[in-house]
TORMARMAR-400921 format. One line per field, with one value per residue (C-alpha): x, y, z; residue number from 1; residue in one letter. Coordinates in pm, 1 decimal. Layout:
N
u	X_...;
v	Y_...;
w	Z_...;
voti	NUM_...;
dolo	A_...;
***
This chain:
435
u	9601.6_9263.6_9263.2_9125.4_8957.9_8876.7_8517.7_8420.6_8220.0_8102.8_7757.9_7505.6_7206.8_7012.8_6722.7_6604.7_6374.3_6182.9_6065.0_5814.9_6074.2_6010.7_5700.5_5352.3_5259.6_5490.3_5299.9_5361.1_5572.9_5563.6_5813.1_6078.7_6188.5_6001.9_6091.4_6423.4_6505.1_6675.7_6426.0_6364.1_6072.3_6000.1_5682.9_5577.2_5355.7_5464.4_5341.9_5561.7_5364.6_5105.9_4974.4_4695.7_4428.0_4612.2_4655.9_4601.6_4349.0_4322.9_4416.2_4320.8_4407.9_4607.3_4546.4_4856.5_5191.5_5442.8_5759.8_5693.8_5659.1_5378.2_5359.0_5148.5_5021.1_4771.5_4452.7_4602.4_4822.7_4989.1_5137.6_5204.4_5155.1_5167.3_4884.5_4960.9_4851.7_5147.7_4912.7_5126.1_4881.1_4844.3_4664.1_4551.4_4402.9_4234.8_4396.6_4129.4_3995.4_4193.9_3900.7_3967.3_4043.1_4185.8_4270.4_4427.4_4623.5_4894.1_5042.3_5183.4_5505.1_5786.4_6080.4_6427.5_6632.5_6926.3_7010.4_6918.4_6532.3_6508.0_6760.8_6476.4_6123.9_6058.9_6089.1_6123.0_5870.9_5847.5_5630.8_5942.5_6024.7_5787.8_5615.7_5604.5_5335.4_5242.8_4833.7_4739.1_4976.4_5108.8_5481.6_5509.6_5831.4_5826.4_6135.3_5963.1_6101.3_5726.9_5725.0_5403.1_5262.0_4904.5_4637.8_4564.8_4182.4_4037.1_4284.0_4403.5_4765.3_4912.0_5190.9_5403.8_5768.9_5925.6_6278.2_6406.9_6288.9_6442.4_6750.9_6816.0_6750.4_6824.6_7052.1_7094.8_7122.1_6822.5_6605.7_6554.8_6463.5_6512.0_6309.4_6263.2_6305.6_6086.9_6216.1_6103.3_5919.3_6139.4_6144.2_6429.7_6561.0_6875.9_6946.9_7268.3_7349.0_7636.2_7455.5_7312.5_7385.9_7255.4_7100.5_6795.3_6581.1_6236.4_5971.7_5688.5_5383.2_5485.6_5773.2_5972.4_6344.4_6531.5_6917.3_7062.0_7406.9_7605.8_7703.3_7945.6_8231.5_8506.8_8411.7_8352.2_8128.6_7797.4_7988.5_7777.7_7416.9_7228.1_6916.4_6998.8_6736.1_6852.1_6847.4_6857.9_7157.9_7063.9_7302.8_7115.8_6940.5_7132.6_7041.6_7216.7_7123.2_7288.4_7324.4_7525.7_7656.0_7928.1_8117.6_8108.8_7876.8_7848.8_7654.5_7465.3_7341.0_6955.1_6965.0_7169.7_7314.9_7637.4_7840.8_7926.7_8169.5_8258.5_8411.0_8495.1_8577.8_8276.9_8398.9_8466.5_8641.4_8390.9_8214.3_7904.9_7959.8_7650.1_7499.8_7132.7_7114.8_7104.4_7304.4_7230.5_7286.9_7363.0_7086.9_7412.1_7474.8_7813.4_7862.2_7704.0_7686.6_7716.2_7760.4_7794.6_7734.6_7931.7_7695.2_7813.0_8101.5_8039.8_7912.2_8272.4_8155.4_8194.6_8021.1_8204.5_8147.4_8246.9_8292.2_8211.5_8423.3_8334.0_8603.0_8679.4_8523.4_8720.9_8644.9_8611.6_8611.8_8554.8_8385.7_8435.3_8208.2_7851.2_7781.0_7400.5_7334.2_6991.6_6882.0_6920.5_7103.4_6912.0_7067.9_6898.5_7107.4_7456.8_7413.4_7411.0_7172.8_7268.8_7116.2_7250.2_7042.9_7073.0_6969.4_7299.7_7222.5_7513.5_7507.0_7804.8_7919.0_7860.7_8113.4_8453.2_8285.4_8316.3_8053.2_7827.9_7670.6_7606.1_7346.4_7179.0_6840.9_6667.1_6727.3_6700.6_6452.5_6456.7_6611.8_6592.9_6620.1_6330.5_6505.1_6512.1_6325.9_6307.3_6116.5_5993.4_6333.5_6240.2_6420.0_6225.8_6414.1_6138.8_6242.3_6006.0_5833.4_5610.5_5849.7_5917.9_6163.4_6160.0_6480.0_6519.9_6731.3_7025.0_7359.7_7231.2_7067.5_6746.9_6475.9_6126.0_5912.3_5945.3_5596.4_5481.9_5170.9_5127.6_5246.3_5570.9_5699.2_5993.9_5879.7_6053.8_5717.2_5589.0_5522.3_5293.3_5104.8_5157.6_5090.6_5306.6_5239.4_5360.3_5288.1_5306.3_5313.7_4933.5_4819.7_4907.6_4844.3_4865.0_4911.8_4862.7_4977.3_4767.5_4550.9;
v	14332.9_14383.5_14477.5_14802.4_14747.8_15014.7_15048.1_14906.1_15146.8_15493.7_15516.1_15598.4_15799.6_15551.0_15582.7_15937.5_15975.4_16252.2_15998.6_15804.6_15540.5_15526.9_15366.8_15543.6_15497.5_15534.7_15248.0_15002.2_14627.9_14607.1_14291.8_14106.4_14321.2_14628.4_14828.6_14857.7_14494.9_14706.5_14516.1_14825.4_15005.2_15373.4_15327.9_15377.1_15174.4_14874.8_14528.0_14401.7_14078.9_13848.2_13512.1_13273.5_13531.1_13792.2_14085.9_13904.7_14186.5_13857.8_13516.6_13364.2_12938.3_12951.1_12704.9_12484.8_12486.8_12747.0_13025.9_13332.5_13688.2_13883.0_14198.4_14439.7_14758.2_15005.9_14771.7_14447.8_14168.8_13947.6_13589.8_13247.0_12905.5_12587.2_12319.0_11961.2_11872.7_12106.4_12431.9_12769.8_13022.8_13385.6_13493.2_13842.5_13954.6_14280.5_14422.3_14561.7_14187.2_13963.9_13840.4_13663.4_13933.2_13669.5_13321.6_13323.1_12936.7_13076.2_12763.3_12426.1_12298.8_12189.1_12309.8_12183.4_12004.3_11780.0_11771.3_11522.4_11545.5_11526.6_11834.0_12094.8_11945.9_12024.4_12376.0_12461.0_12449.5_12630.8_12902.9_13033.0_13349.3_13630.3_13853.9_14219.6_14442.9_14786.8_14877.1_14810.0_14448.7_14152.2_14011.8_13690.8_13432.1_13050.5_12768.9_12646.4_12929.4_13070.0_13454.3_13664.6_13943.5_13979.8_14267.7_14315.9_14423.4_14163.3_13928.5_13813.7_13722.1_14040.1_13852.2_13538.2_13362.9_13076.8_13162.2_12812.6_12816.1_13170.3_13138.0_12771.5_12543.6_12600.7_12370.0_12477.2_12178.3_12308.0_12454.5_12840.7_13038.3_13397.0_13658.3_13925.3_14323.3_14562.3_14934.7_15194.0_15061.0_14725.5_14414.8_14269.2_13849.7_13719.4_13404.9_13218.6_12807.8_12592.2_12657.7_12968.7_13310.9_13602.7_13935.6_14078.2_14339.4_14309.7_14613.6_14572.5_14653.4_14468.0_14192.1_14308.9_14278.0_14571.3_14416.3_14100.7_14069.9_13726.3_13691.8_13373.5_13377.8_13095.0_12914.8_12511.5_12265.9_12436.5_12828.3_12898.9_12867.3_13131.6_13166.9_13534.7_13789.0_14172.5_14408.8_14841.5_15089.5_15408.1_15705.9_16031.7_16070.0_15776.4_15366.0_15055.4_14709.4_14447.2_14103.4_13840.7_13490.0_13272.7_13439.7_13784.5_14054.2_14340.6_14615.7_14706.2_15000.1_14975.2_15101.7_14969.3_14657.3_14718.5_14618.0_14896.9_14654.3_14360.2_14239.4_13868.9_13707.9_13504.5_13186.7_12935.7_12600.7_12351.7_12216.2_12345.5_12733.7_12876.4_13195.8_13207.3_13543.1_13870.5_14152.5_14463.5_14836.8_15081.0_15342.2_15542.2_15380.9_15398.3_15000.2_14685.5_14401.1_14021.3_13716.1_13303.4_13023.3_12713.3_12442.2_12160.9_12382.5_12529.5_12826.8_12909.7_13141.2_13474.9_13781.1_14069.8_14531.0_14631.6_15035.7_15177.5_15574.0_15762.5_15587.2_15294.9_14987.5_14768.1_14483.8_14718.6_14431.5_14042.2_13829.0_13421.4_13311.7_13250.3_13400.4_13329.8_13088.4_13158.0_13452.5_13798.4_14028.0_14447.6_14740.6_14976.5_15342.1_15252.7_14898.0_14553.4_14276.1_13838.4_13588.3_13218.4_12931.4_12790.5_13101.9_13312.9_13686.2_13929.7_14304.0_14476.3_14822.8_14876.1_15084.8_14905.4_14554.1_14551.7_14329.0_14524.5_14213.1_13849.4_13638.4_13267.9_13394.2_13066.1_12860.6_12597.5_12663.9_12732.0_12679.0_13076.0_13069.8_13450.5_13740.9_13988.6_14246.1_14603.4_14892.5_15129.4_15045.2_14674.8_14425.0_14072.9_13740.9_13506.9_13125.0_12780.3_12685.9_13046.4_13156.3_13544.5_13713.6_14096.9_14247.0_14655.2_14825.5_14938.2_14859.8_14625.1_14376.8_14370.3_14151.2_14303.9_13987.3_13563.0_13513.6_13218.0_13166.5_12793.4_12717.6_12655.5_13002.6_13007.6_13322.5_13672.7_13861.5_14202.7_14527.4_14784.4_15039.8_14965.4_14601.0_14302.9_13980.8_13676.8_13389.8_13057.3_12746.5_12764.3_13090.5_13443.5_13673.4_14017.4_14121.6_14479.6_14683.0_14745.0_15057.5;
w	12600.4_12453.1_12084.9_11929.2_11624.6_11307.7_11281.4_10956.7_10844.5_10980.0_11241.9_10985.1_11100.9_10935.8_11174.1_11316.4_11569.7_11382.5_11079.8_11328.3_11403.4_11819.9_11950.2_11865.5_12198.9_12559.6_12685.0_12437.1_12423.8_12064.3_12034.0_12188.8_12528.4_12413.2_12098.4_12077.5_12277.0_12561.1_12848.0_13007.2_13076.1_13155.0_13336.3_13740.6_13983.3_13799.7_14028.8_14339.1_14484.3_14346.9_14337.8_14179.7_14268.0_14396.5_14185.2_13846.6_13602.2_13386.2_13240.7_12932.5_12852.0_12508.5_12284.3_12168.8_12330.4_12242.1_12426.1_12255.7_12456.8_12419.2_12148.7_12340.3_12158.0_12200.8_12199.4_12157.4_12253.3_11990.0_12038.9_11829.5_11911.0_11744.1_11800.2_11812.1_11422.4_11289.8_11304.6_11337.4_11491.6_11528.7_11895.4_11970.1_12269.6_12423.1_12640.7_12838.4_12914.5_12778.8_12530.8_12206.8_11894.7_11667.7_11632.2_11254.6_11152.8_10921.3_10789.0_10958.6_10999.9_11259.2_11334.2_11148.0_11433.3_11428.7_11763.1_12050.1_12103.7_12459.4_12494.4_12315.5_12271.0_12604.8_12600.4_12251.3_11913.1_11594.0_11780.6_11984.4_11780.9_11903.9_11701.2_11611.0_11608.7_11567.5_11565.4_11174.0_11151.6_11303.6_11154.8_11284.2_11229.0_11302.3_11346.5_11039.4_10824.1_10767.3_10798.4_10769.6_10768.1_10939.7_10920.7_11223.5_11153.5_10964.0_11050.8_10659.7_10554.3_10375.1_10235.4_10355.0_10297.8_10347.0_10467.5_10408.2_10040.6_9951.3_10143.3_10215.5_10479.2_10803.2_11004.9_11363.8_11631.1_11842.2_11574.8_11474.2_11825.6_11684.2_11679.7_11454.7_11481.6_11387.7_11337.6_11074.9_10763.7_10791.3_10976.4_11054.8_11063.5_11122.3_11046.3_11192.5_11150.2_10983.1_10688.1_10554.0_10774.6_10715.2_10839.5_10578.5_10608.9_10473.3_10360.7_10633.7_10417.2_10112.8_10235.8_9943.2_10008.1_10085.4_10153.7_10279.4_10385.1_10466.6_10864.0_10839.7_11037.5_11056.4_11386.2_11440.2_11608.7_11711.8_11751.8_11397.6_11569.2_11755.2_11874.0_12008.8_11823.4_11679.5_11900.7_11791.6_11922.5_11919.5_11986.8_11939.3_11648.0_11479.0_11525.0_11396.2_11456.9_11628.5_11640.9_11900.7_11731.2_11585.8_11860.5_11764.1_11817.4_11514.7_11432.5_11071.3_10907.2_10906.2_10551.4_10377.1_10547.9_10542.5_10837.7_11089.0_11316.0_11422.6_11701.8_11812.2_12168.1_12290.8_12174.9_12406.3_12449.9_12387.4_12024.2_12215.5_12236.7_12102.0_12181.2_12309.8_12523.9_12307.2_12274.8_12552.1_12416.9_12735.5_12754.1_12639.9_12316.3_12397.0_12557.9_12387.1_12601.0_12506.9_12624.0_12559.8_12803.5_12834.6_12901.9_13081.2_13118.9_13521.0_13370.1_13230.4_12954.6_12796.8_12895.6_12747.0_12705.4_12369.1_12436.2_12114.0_12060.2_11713.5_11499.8_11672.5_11957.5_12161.3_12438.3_12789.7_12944.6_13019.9_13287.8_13240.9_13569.0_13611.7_13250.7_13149.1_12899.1_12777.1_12995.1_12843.1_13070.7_13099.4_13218.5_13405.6_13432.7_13481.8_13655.7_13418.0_13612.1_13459.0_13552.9_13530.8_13424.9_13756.0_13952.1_14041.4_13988.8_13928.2_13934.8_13778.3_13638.2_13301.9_13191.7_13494.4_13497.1_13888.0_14042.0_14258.0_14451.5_14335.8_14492.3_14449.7_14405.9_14276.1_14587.0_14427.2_14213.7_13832.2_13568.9_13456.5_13080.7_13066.8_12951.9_13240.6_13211.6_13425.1_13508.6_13778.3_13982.6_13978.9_13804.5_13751.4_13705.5_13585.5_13651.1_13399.0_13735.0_13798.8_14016.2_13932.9_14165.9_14211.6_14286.0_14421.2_14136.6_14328.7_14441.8_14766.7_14564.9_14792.1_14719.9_14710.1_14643.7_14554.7_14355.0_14178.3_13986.7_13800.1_13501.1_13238.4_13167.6_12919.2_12743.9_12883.8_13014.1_12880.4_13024.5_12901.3_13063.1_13418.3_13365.4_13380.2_13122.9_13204.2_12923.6_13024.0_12799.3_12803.3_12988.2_12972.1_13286.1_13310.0_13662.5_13794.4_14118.6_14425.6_14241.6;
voti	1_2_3_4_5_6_7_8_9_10_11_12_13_14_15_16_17_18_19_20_21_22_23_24_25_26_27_28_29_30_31_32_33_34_35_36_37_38_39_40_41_42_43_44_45_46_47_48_49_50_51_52_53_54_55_56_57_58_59_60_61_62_63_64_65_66_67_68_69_70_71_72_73_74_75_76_77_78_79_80_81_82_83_84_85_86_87_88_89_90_91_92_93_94_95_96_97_98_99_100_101_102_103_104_105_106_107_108_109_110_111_112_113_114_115_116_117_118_119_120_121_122_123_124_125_126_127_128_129_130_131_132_133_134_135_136_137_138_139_140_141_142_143_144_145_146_147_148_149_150_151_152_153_154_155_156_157_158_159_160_161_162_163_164_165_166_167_168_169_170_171_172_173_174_175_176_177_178_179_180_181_182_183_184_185_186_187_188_189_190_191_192_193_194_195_196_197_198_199_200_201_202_203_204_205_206_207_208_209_210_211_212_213_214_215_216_217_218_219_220_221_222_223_224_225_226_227_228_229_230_231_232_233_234_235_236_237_238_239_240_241_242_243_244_245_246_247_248_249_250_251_252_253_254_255_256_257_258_259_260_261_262_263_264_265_266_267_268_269_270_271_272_273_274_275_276_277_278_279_280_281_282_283_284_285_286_287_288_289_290_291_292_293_294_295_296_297_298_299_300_301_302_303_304_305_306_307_308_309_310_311_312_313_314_315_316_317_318_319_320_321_322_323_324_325_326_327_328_329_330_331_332_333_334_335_336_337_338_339_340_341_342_343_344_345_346_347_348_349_350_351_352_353_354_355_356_357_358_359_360_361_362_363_364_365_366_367_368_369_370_371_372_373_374_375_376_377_378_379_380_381_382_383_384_385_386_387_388_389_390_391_392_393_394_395_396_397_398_399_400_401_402_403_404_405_406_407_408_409_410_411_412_413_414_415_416_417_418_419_420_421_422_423_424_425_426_427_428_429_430_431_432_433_434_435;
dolo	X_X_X_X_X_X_X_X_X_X_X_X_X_X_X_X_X_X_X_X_X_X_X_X_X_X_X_X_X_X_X_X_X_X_X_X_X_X_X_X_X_X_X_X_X_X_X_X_X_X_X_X_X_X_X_X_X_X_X_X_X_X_X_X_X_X_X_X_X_X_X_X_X_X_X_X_X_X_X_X_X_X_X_X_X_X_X_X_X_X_X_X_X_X_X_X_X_X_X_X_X_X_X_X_X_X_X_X_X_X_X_X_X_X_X_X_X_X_X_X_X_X_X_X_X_X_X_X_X_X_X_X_X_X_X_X_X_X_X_X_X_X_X_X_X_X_X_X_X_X_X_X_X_X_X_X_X_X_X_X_X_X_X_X_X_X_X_X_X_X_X_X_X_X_X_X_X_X_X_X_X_X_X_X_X_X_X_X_X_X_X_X_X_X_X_X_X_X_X_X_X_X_X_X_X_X_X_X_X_X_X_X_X_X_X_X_X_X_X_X_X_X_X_X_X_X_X_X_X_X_X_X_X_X_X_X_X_X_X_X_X_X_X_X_X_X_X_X_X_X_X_X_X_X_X_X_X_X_X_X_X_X_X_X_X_X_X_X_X_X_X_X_X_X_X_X_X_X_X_X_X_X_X_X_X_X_X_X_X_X_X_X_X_X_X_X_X_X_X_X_X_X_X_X_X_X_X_X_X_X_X_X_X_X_X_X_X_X_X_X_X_X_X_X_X_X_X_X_X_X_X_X_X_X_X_X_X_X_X_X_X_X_X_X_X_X_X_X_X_X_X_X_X_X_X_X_X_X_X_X_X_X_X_X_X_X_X_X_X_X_X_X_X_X_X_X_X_X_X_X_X_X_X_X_X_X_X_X_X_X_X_X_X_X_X_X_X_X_X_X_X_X_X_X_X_X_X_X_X_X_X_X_X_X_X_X_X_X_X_X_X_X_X_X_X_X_X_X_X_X_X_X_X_X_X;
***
């Protein structure tokens, strides 16, 4: 029987929408899957089919090599990248053209890790973290521990940390991947390795500490590392944040970092159970979703619905096949979209956990590690080889369009006033709909 758990502290309305907390602008992608992380987008006429020279506005060459998403805002869009003599780089872009705002080099370094080289060079640098923006500044966070702040009109460094100096060094077997959250007049990091784990909130304008709060739980091998980024609940007026690893997925009060809850069950057997996917709020805020992959495993990991009531949250329920691994699941309404690293898509119900349909989408093709992303009744499963498939949101799982454009594409795209970006390892496109 699944176990019902006191929530450890009451649902703060720690957030209200009144204060200026929600997004300045409707059309806006200002971090990692839009404001609040949820994926989803509220727009319309949102693109269906295109192709090198079909439907792209623009595309700009990127200097360096990096994963990061775009940060789109009203006039702007904001990446990282690191160059090939240690530079870490802030990029913004207009959006109207896609012409050069800012190159800014922030600082230099690599990223911290132990584990076996050919398993995360590849597709993974100290510019994997994407950045948050809002129109005045840039926060941007590196693998290196580097965190800044940039003004985003004259492009200077408002203030900067070093994470690993402040805090201690990181030591996660793939290197630090997360990225952080920006909400109110804070941005957000947590941190999660065998060594130091922690969740700390940080004033925006002046990087001033406002609270930091340990996150170690008792797990083994590689269960301590995530690379899974904060994500905000909100539930009427109120938000918390929350954050996916070492097995458990909990929930802290934006003001005060105390932790809300906490509940366990995504650890797996095998030393190599880390979580890379993020946690999913409903649209409710009643249902966080989370999952773990099993690599090497057959896909044999956890994806889980922790149903949260007014005094207490408890596992709804648990799914142990064809779980992503790196892909961040979205719900759109009351349907929850995976996708698998090697292209199985699953549709379930959020709240009963029945699966709607499940299909091989890739074909072959892939691997998916993109966050999916939806909007405008589409839901887009971007694979590393261009290859973007557009599936009908619904319960028949029909797919609207297969499109590839060239290009290495492990960063989750962006979608901001009716356009779609799509940032390759060298080359962002934004791609609009038939008008």
């Amino acid at each position: 029987m699944i176990r019902t758990i006191r929530v450890l502290g009451c649902f703060i309305a720690a957030a209200h929408l009144s204060t200026g907390v929600g997004p300045l602008h409707a059309d806006e992608w200002p971090q990692f899957r839009g404001h609040t992380g949820s994926g989803v987008s509220d727009e319309k006429n949102l693109p269906v089919e295109w192709a090198a020279g079909k439907r792209i506005v623009w595309s700009v060459e990127l200097p360096g090599r990096a994963n990061s998403s775009p940060a789109v805002t009203r006039d702007r869009i904001d990446l990282t990248t690191r160059t090939n003599d240690r530079g870490l780089w802030v990029l913004s872009y207009s959006r109207d053209d896609g012409e050069l705002i800012h190159k800014i080099k922030v600082g230099a370094g690599t990223l911290a890790a132990p584990g076996p080289e050919n398993l995360w060079a590849f597709r993974h640098n100290a510019a994997t973290p994407t950045p948050c923006s809002d129109d005045d500044h840039i926060w941007a966070f590196f693998g290196s521990g580097l965190l800044v702040c940039v003004d985003a009109a004259s492009g200077h460094v408002v203030w900067r940390k070093d994470m690993n100096d402040e805090y201690g060094p990181y030591d996660i077997t793939f290197g630090m991947g997360s990225s952080p959250r920006l909400w109110g007049d804070h941005v957000y990091v947590a941190c999660m390795t065998k060594g130091p784990s922690y969740v700390v909130a940080f004033d925006k304008l002046t990087g001033e500490e406002a609270w930091k709060s340990d996150r170690t739980y008792d797990v083994a091998d590689d269960h301590p590392d995530a690379y899974s980024s904060p994500v905000v609940r909100q539930h009427g007026d109120a938000a918390e944040l929350i954050v996916s690893g070492a097995g458990f997925v909990d929930a802290w009060d934006l003001s005060s970092g105390k932790r809300n809850w906490s509940l366990g069950g995504l650890t797996i057997d095998s030393p190599y159970g880390r979580i890379i996917a993020s946690a999913v709020p409903s649209p409710d805020g009643q249902s966080v979703v989370a999952t773990t992959g099993n690599p090497g495993g057959g896909g044999l990991g956890h994806l889980q619905t922790v149903h949260l009531g007014r005094d207490d949250a408890e596992i709804a329920w648990k799914y142990a096949r064809q779980t992503p691994d790196s892909s961040t699941p979205v719900i759109v309404d009351d349907l929850l979209y995976t996708m698998t690293d090697n292209g199985i898509a699953t549709c379930f119900e959020v709240d009963s956990g029945e699966i709607v349909w499940q299909e091989r989408l890739g074909d072959g093709a892939g691997p998916f590690h993109a966050a999916l992303v939806a909007g405008d009744d589409k839901v887009y499963f971007l694979g590393i080889d261009g290859l973007c498939i557009v599936v009908e949101h619904g319960r028949e799982g029909k797919v609207l369009a297969r499109n590839t454009l060239p290009g290495t594409f492990y960063a989750t795209p962006a979608i901001s006033d009716g356009i779609l970006y799509l940032r390759a390892y060298e080359r962002l496109y934004a791609i609009g709909d038939e008008s």
